[in-house]
C-alpha positions in Angstrom: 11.5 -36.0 -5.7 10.6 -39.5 -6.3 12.6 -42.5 -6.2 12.2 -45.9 -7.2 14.8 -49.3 -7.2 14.7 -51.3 -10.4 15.0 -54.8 -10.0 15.9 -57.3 -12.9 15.2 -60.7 -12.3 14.3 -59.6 -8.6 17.8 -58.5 -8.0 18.4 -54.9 -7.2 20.3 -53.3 -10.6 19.8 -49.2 -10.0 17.6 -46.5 -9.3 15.5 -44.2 -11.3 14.2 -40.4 -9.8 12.2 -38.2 -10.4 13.5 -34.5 -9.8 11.1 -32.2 -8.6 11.7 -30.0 -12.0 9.9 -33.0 -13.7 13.4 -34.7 -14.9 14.9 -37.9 -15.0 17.8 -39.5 -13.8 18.8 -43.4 -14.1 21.9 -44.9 -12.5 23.5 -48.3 -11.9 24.3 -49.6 -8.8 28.5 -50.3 -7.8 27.7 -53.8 -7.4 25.9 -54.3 -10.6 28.5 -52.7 -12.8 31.6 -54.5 -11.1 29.3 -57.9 -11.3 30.3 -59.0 -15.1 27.7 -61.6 -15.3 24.8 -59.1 -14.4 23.4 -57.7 -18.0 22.4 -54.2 -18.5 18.6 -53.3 -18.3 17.9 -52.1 -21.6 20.4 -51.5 -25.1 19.7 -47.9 -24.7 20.9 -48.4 -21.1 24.3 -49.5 -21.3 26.2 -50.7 -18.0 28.4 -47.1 -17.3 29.0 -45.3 -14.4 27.9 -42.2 -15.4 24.1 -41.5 -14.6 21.2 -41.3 -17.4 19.4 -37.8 -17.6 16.2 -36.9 -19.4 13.7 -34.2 -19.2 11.3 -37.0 -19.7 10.7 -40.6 -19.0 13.2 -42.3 -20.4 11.7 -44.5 -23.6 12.5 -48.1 -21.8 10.7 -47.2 -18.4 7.4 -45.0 -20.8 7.5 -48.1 -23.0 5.9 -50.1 -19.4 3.3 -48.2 -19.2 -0.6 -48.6 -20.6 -2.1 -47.0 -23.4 -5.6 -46.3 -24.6 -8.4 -47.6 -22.3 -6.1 -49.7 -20.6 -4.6 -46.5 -19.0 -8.2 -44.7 -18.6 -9.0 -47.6 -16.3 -5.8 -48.0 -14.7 -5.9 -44.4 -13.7 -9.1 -43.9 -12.7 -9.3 -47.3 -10.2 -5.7 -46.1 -8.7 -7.4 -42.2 -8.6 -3.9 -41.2 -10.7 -3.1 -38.1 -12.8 -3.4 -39.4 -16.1 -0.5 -36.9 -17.4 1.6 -38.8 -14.4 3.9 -41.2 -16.0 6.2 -42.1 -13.1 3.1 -42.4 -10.8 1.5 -44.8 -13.0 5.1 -46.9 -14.0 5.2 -46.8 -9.9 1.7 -48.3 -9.9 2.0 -50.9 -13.3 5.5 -52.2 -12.8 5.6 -52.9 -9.8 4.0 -56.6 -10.0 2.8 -56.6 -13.5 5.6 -55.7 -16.1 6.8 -57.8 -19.1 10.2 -59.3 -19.4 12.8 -58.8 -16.5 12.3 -55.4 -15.4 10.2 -54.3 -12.0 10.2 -50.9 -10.5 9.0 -50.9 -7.0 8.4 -47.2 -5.3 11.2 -46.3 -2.1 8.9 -44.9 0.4 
């Protein structure tokens, strides 16, 4: 299993895991649901209780990551599984993501 805290705007709003089955599961923190002024991550991602589950990477996270040559090179230089989406989100979002959204690996 495989964890990883998702920060908007370099505050802490959930954590996404990776089961060991290959599944997904995304879930907001307490204090980021009771905090009214704190938006939700993503529109497919709305601010509930309840965790998200997938069998895949869920389309906002996969939507991070590189395509084409860009993920050839990003893989190779970081020696990653190229089939290993979470591995490579863990590597690309961590520093270098678009808009609000950062996903740094929990060791």
């Amino acid at each position: 299993m495989r964890k990883a805290r998702i920060l908007y705007k370099d505050e802490e709003a959930g954590m996404l895991t990776q089961h060991d089955d290959g599944s997904y599961t995304f879930s907001y923190h307490d204090a980021w649901l009771t905090d009214h002024s704190k938006p939700a991550i993503s529109l497919i991602m709305p601010k509930i209780e309840r965790a998200f589950y997938s069998k895949f990477l869920f389309p906002f996270f996969y939507n991070m990551l590189p395509e084409g040559s860009n993920k050839q090179v990003v893989c190779k230089y970081n020696r990653l599984d190229p089939a290993d989406d979470f591995g490579l989100l863990l590597t690309v979002a961590k520093n270098d993501s678009i808009g609000a959204v950062r996903v740094v690996k929990i060791e």
